[in-house]
C-alpha positions as CSV (number, residue, x, y, z in Angstrom):
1,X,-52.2,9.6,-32.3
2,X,-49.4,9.1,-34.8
3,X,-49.0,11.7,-37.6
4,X,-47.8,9.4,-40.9
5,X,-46.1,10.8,-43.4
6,X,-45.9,7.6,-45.5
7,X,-50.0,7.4,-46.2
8,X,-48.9,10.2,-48.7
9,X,-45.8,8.5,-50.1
10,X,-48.8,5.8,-51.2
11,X,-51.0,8.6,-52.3
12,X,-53.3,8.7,-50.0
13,X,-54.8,11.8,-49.1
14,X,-53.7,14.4,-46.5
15,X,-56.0,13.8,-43.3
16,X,-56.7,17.0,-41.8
17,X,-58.2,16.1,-38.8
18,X,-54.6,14.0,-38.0
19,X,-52.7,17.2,-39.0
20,X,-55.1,19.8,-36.7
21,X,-54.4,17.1,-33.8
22,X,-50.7,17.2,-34.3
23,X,-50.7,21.2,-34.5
24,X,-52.7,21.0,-31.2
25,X,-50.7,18.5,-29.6
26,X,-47.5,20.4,-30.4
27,X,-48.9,23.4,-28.9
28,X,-49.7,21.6,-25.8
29,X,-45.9,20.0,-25.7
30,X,-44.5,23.3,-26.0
31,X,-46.4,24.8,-23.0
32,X,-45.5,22.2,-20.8
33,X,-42.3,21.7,-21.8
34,X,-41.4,25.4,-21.8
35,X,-39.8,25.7,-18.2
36,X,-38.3,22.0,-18.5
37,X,-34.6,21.5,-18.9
38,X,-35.1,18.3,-20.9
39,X,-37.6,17.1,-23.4
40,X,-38.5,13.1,-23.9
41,X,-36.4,11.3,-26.8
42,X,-39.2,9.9,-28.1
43,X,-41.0,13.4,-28.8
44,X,-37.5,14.5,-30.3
45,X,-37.4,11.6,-32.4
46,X,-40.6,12.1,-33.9
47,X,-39.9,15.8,-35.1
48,X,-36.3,15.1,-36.3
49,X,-36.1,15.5,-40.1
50,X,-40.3,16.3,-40.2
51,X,-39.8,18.6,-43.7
52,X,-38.3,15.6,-45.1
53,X,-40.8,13.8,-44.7
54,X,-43.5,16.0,-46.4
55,X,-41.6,16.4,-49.4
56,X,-41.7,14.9,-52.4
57,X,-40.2,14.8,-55.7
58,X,-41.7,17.3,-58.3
59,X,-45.1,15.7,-60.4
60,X,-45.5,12.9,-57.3
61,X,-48.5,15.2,-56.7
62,X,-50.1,19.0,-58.8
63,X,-48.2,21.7,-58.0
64,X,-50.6,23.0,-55.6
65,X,-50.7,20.0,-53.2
66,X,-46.9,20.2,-53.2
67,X,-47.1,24.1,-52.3
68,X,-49.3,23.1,-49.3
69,X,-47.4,20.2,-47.7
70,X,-43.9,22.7,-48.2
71,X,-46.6,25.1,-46.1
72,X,-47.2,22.2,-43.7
73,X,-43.3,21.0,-43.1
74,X,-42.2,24.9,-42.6
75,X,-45.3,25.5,-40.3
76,X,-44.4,22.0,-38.1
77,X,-40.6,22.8,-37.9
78,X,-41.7,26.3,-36.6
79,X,-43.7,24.4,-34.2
80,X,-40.6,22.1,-33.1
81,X,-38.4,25.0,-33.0
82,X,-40.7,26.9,-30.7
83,X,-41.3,23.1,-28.6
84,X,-37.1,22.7,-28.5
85,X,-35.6,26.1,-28.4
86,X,-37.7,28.6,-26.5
């Protein structure tokens, strides 16, 4: 399962099925990584700079697709917070 940004630098639309897999997967990573010292590189690697990577410059998309991948970023750095600090 890879989670790709970049389909919507292209304009592609959002998948939601991909995004409701990486939400789940991230809840999954965070219960078994919660009582580990370390985490795999890989997985930090793939959640470094994820808000980036959902936004985009103002009138690339409406206003109200914009709104929802902010939502998205904010909601998936919670999610890595919660995986890497807790």
């Amino acid at each position: 399962m890879k989670f790709r940004p970049v389909k919507l630098r292209t304009n592609r639309e959002l998948d939601s099925d991909l995004l409701n897999q990486v939400r789940e997967a991230l809840d999954i990573l965070t219960q078994y990584y919660k009582d580990k010292a370390a985490i795999s590189r890989k997985l930090a690697l793939a959640m470094v700079d994820i808000y980036g990577a959902l936004s985009f410059q103002e009138g690339y998309f409406e206003e109200e697709l914009l709104e929802e991948f902010k939502g998205i970023s904010i909601e998936l750095q919670e999610k890595a917070t919660e995986l890497f600090y807790e």
